[in-house]
The first five atom37 places (N, CA, C, CB, O) and aatype in JSON, in Angstrom:
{
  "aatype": [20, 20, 20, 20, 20, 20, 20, 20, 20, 20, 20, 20, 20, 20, 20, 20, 20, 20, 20, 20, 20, 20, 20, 20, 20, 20, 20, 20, 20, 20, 20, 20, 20, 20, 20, 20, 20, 20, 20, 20, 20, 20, 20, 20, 20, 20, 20, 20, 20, 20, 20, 20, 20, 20, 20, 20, 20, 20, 20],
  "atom_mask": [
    [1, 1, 1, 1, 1],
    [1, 1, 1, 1, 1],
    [1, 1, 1, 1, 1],
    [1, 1, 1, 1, 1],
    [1, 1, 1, 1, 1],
    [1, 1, 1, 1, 1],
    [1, 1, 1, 1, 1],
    [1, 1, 1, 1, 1],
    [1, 1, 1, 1, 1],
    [1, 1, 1, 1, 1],
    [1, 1, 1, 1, 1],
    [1, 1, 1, 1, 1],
    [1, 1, 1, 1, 1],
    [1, 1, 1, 1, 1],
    [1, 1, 1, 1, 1],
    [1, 1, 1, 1, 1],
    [1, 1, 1, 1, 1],
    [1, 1, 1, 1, 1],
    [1, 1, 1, 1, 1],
    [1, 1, 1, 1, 1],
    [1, 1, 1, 1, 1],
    [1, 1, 1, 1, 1],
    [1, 1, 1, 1, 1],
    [1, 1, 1, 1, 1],
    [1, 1, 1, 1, 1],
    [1, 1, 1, 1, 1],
    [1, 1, 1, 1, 1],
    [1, 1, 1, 1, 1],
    [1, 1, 1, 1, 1],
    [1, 1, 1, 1, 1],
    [1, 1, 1, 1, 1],
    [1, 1, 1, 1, 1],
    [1, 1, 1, 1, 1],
    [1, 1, 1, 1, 1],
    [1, 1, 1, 1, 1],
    [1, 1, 1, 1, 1],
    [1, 1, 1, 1, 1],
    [1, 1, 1, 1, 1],
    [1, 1, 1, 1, 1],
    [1, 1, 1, 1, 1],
    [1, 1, 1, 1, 1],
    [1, 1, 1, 1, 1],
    [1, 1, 1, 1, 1],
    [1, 1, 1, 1, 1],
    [1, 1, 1, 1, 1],
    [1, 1, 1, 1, 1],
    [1, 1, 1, 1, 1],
    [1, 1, 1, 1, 1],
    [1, 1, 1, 1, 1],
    [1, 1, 1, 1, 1],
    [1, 1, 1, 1, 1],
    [1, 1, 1, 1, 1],
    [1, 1, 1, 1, 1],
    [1, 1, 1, 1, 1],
    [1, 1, 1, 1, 1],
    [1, 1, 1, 1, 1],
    [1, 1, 1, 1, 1],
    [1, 1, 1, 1, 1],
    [1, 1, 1, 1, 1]
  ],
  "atom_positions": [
    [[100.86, -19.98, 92.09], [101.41, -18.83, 92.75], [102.66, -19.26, 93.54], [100.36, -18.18, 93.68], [102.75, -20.34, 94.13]],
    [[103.65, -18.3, 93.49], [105.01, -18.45, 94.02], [104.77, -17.93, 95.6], [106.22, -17.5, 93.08], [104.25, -16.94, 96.12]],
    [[105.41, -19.08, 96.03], [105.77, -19.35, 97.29], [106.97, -19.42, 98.49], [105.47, -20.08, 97.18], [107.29, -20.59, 98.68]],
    [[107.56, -18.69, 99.15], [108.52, -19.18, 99.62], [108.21, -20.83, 100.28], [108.99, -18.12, 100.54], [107.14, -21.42, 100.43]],
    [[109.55, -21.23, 100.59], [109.54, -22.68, 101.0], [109.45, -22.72, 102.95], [111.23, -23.46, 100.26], [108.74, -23.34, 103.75]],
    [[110.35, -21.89, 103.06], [110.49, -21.13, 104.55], [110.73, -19.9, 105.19], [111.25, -21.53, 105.06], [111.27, -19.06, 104.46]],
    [[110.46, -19.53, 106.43], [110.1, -17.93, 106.35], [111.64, -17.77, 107.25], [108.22, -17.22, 107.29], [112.09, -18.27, 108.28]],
    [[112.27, -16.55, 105.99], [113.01, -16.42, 106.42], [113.14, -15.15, 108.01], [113.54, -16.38, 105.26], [112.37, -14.24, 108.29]],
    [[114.75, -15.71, 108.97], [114.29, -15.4, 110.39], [114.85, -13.86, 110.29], [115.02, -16.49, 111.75], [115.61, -13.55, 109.37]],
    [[114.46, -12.94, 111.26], [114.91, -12.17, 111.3], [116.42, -11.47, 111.1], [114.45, -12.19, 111.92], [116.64, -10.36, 110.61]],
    [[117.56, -12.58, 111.72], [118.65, -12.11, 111.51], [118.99, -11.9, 110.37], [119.37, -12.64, 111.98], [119.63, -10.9, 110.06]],
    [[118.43, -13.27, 109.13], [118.57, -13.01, 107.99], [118.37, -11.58, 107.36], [117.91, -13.82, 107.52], [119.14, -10.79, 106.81]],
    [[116.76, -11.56, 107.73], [116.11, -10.11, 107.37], [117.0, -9.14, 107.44], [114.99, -9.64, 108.24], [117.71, -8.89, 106.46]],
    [[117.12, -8.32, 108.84], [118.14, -7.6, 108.85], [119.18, -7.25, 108.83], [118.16, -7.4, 109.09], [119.54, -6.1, 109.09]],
    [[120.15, -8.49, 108.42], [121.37, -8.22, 107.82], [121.49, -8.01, 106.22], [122.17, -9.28, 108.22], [122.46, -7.48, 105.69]],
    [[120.53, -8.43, 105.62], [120.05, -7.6, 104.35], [120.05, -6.71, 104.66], [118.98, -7.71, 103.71], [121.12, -6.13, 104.48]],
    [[118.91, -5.88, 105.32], [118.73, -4.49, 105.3], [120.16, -3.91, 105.27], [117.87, -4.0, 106.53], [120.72, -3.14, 104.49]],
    [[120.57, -4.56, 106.41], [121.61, -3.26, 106.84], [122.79, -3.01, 105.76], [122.44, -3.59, 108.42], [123.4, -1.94, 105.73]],
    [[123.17, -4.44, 104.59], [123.8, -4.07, 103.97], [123.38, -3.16, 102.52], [124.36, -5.05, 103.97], [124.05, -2.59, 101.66]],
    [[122.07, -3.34, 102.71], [121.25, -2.71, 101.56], [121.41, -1.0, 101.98], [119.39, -3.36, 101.54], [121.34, -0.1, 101.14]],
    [[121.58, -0.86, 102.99], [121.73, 0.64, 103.59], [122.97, 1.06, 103.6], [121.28, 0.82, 104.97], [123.14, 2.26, 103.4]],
    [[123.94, 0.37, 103.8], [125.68, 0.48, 103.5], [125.64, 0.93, 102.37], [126.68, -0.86, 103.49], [126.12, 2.03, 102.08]],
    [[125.01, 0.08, 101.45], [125.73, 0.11, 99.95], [125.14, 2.24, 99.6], [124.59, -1.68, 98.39], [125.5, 2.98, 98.69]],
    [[124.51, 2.42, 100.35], [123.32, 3.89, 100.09], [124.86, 4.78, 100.18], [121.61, 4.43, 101.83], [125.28, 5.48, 99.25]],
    [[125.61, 4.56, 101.6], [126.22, 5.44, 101.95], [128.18, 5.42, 101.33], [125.83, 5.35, 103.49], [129.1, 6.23, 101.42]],
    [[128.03, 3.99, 100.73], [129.39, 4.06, 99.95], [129.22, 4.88, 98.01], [129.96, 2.04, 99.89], [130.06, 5.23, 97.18]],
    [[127.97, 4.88, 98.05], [127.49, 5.04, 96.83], [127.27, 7.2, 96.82], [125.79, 3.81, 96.74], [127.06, 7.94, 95.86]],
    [[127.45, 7.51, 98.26], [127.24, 8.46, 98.75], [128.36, 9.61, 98.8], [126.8, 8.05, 99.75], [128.39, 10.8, 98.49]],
    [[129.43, 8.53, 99.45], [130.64, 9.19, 99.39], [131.56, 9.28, 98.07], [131.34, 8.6, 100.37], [132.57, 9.98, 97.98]],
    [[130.98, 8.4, 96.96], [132.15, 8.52, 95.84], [131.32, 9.08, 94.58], [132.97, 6.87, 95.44], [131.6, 9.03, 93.38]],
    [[129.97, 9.76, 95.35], [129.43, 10.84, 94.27], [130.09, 11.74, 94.61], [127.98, 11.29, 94.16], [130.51, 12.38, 93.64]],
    [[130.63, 12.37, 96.24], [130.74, 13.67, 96.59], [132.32, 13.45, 96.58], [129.92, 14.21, 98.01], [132.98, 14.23, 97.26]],
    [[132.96, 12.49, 95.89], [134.67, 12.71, 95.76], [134.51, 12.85, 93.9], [135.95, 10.9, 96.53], [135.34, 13.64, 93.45]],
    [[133.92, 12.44, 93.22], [133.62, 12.47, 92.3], [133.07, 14.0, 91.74], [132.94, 11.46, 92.33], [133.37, 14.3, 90.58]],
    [[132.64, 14.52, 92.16], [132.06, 15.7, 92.57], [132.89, 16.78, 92.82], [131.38, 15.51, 93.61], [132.86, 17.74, 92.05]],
    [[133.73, 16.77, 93.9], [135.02, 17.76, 94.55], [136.33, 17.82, 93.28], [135.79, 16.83, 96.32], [136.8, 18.88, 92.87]],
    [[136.78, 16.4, 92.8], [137.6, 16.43, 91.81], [137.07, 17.26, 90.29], [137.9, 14.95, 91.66], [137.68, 18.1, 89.63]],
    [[135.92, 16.74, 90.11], [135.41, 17.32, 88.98], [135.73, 19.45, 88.98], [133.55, 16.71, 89.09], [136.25, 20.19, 88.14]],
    [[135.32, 19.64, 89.91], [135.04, 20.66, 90.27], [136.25, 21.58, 90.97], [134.0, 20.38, 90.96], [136.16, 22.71, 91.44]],
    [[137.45, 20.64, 90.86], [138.29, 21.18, 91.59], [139.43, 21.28, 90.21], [138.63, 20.26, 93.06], [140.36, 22.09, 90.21]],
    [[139.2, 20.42, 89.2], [139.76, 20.24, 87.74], [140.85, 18.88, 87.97], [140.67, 21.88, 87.13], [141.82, 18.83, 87.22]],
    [[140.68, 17.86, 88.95], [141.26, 16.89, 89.08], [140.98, 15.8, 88.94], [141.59, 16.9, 89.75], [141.57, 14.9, 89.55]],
    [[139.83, 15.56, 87.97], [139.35, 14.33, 87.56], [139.83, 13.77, 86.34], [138.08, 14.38, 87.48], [139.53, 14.36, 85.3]],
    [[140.62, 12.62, 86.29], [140.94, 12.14, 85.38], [139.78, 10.3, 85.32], [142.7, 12.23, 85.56], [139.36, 9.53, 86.19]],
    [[139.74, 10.34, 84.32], [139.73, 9.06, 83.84], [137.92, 8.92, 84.18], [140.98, 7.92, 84.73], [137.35, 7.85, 84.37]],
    [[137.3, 10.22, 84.18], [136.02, 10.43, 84.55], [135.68, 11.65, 83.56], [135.87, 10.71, 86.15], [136.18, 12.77, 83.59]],
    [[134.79, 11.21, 82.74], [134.31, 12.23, 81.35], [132.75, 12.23, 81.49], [134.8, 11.5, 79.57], [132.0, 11.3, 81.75]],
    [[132.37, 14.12, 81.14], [131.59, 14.51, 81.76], [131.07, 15.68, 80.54], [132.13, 14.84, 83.18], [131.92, 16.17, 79.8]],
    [[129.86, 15.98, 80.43], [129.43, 17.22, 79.2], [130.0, 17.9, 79.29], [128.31, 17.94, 79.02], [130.37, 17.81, 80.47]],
    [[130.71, 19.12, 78.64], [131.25, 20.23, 78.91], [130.14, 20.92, 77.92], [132.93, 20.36, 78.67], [129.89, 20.43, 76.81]],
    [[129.24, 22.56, 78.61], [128.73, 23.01, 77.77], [129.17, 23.91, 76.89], [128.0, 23.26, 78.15], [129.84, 24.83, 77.36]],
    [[128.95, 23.91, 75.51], [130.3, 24.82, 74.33], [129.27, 25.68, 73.81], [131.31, 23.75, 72.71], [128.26, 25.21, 73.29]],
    [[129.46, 26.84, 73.93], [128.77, 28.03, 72.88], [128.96, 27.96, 71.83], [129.05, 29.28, 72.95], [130.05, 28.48, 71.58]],
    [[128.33, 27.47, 70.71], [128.11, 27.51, 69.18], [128.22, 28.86, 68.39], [126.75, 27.0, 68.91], [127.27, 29.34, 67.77]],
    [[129.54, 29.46, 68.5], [129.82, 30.89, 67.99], [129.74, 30.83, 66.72], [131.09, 31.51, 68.33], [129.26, 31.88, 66.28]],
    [[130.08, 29.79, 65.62], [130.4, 29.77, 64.31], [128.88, 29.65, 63.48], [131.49, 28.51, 64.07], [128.94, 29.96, 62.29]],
    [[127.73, 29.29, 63.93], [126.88, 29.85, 63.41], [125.81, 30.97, 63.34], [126.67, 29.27, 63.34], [124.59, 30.94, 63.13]],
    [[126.82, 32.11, 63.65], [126.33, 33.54, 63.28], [126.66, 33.93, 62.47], [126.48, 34.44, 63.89], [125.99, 34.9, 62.11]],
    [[127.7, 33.61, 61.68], [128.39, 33.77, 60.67], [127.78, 33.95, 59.22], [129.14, 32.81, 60.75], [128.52, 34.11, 58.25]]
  ]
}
């Protein structure tokens, strides 16, 4: 069974966390710019479903 060797100290600990929680809120803001452009018709270089009505088989 796997073992750590030494326990790591708190500062360690929570400077993980806290960057593990950063990454939440950069990941946060470039859904909702990602998002505004899409929606605003200014997204380039970002491709996305467009849904198409299939008119030609009624025909």
């Amino acid at each position: 069974m796997a073992v750590p060797k030494k326990k790591t100290s708190k500062g360690k600990r929570n400077q993980r966390h806290a960057h593990w929680k950063a990454k939440a809120g950069v990941a946060a803001q470039k859904a909702l710019s990602i998002g505004k452009a899409v929606l605003s018709g200014r997204a380039q270089g970002f491709i996305y479903p467009i849904a198409e009505v299939e008119e030609e088989s009624e025909s």
